[in-house]
C-alpha positions in Angstrom: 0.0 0.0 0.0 1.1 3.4 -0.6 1.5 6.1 2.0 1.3 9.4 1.1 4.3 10.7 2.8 6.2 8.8 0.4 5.3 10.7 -2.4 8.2 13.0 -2.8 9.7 16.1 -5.1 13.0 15.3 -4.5 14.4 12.0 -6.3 15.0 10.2 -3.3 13.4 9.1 0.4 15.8 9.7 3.0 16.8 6.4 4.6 15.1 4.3 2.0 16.4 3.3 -0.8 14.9 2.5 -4.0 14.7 -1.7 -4.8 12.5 -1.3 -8.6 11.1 0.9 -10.6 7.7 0.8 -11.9 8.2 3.2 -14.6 5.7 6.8 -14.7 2.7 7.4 -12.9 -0.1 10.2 -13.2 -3.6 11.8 -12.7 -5.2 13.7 -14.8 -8.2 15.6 -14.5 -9.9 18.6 -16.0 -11.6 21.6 -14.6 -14.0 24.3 -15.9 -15.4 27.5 -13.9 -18.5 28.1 -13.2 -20.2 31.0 -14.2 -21.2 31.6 -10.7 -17.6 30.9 -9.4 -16.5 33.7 -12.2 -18.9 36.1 -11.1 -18.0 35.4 -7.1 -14.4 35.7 -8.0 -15.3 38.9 -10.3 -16.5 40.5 -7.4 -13.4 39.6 -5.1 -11.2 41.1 -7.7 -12.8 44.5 -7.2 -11.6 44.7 -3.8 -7.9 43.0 -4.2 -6.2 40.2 -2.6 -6.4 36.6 -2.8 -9.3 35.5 -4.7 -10.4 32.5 -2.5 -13.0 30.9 -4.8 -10.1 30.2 -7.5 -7.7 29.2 -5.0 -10.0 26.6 -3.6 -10.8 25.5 -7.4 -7.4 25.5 -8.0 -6.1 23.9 -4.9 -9.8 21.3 -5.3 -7.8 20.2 -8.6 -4.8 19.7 -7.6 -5.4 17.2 -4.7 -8.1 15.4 -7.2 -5.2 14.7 -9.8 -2.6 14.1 -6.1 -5.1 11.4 -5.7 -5.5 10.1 -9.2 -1.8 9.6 -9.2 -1.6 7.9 -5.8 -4.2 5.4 -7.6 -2.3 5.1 -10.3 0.8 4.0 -8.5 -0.9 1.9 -6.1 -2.4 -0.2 -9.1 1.5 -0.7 -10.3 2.7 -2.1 -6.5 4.2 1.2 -5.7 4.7 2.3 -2.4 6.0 5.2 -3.0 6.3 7.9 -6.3 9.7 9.9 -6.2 10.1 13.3 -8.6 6.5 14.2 -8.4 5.5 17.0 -10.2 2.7 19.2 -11.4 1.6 20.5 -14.6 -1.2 22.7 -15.6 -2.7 24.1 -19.5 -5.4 25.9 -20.3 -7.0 23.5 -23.0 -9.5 26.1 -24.0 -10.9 29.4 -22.8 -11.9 28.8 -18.9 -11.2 25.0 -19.0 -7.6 24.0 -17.1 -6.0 20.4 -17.3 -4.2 19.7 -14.4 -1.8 16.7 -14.1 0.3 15.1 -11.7 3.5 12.7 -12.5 6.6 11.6 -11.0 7.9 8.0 -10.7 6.2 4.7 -8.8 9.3 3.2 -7.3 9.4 0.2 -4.4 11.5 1.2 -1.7 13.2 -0.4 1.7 14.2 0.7 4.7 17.9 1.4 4.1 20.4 -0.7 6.2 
């Protein structure tokens, strides 16, 4: 099973060590505003600062494709995903992809 503090940036676990790798893992998903949400956020713009309803889409998305890749990697025998990173693209006007990938790996404690 894989736990989620062993999905990591960096390209290795501190006293683990890495026994196979399973090759690239990621989650996908894709994300549209709402023309509610653009109108809530329209309104937050007018008075500045952080413009919450897009950070919680944004940050909504992100854990949904954390997740997907998790999945991903578990379905492979990982139990843990080294160089994890994130990518986003606007695939058309107000619709995002966002996707997470890094590498499933099997690790061990180091000895």
């Amino acid at each position: 099973m894989l736990n989620r503090a062993f999905i990591t940036t960096a390209v290795d676990l501190p006293g683990y060590r890495v026994v196979r790798s399973l090759g690239v893992v990621r989650g996908i998903t894709v994300r549209s505003r709402s023309v509610i949400g653009t109108i809530g956020a329209g309104l937050q713009s007018l008075i500045g600062g952080n413009i919450t309803i897009w950070t919680q889409l944004c940050e909504h998305t992100r854990e949904e494709a954390f997740e997907l890749l998790a999945q991903h990697a578990e379905q492979l025998g990982a139990n843990a995903v080294i160089a994890m990173r994130y990518d986003a693209n606007e695939i058309a006007q107000g619709v995002a992809e966002v996707l997470a990938y890094g590498t499933a790996v099997v690790v061990e404690a180091a000895r």
